[in-house]
N, C-alpha and C positions, 0 to 999 in steps of 0.2 A: 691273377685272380683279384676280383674285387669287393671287400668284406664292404658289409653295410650295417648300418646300426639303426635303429628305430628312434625318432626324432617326435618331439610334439609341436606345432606350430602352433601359437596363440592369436585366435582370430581378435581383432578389434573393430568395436562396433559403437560409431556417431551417437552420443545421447545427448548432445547439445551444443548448439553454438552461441557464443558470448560476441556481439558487435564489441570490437575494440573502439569506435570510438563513444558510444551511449552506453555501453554496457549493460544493454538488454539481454538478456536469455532466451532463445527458444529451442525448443524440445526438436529431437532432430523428427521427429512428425507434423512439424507445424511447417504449413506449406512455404511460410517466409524463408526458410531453410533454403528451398530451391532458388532463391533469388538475393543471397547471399553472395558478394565478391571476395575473392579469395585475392590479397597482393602476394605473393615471393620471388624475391629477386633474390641475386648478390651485386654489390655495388663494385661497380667497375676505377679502375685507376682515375683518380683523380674525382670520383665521387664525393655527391655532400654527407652521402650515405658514409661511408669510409672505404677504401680500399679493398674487396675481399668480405665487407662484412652483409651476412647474410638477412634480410628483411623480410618480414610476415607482416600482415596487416588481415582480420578478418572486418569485412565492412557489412552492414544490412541495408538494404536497398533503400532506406528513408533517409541515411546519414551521407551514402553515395548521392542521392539527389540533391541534399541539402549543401552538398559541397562541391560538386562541379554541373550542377542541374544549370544554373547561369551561362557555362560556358560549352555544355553540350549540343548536339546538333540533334533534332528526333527527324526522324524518317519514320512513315507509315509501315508495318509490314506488305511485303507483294506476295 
C-alpha cells in the first residue's frame, strides 16, 4: 500500500529582470524582457571560469550588441 500526504507547491512568478551588465530594470511585462539573453554554464577542466564552477550572466539586448555587435554576422530573416 501506498500512503500519501498532501503537499503545497509554491508557484514562482518573473517580476523583473536586472541586465547584469547596466543594471537596468525591467518589469517582466516590458517587451525588452523577451529579448533578454540568458548565459548558464559550468566551467569545464581547465576553464578560465574555474573547474566545476557554475556561471549566470543575465544580459539585455543593447549591452549584448554593444559588446559583440562588432564581431557578429546579421543575416536577414527567410
Amino acid at each position: 500500500m501506498i500512503k500519501h500526504k498532501e503537499v503545497t507547491i509554491t508557484e514562482q512568478q518573473i517580476v523583473s529582470i536586472t541586465c547584469d551588465i547596466c543594471g537596468k530594470e525591467y518589469e517582466a511585462d516590458d517587451l525588452e524582457v523577451q529579448e533578454f539573453h540568458h548565459i548558464k554554464f559550468c566551467g569545464g577542466y581547465g576553464s578560465v571560469f574555474g573547474d566545476g564552477v557554475k556561471v549566470e550572466c543575465d544580459i539585455c539586448q543593447h549591452c549584448l550588441h554593444k559588446f559583440i555587435g562588432d564581431f557578429s554576422r546579421f543575416k536577414e530573416a527567410t
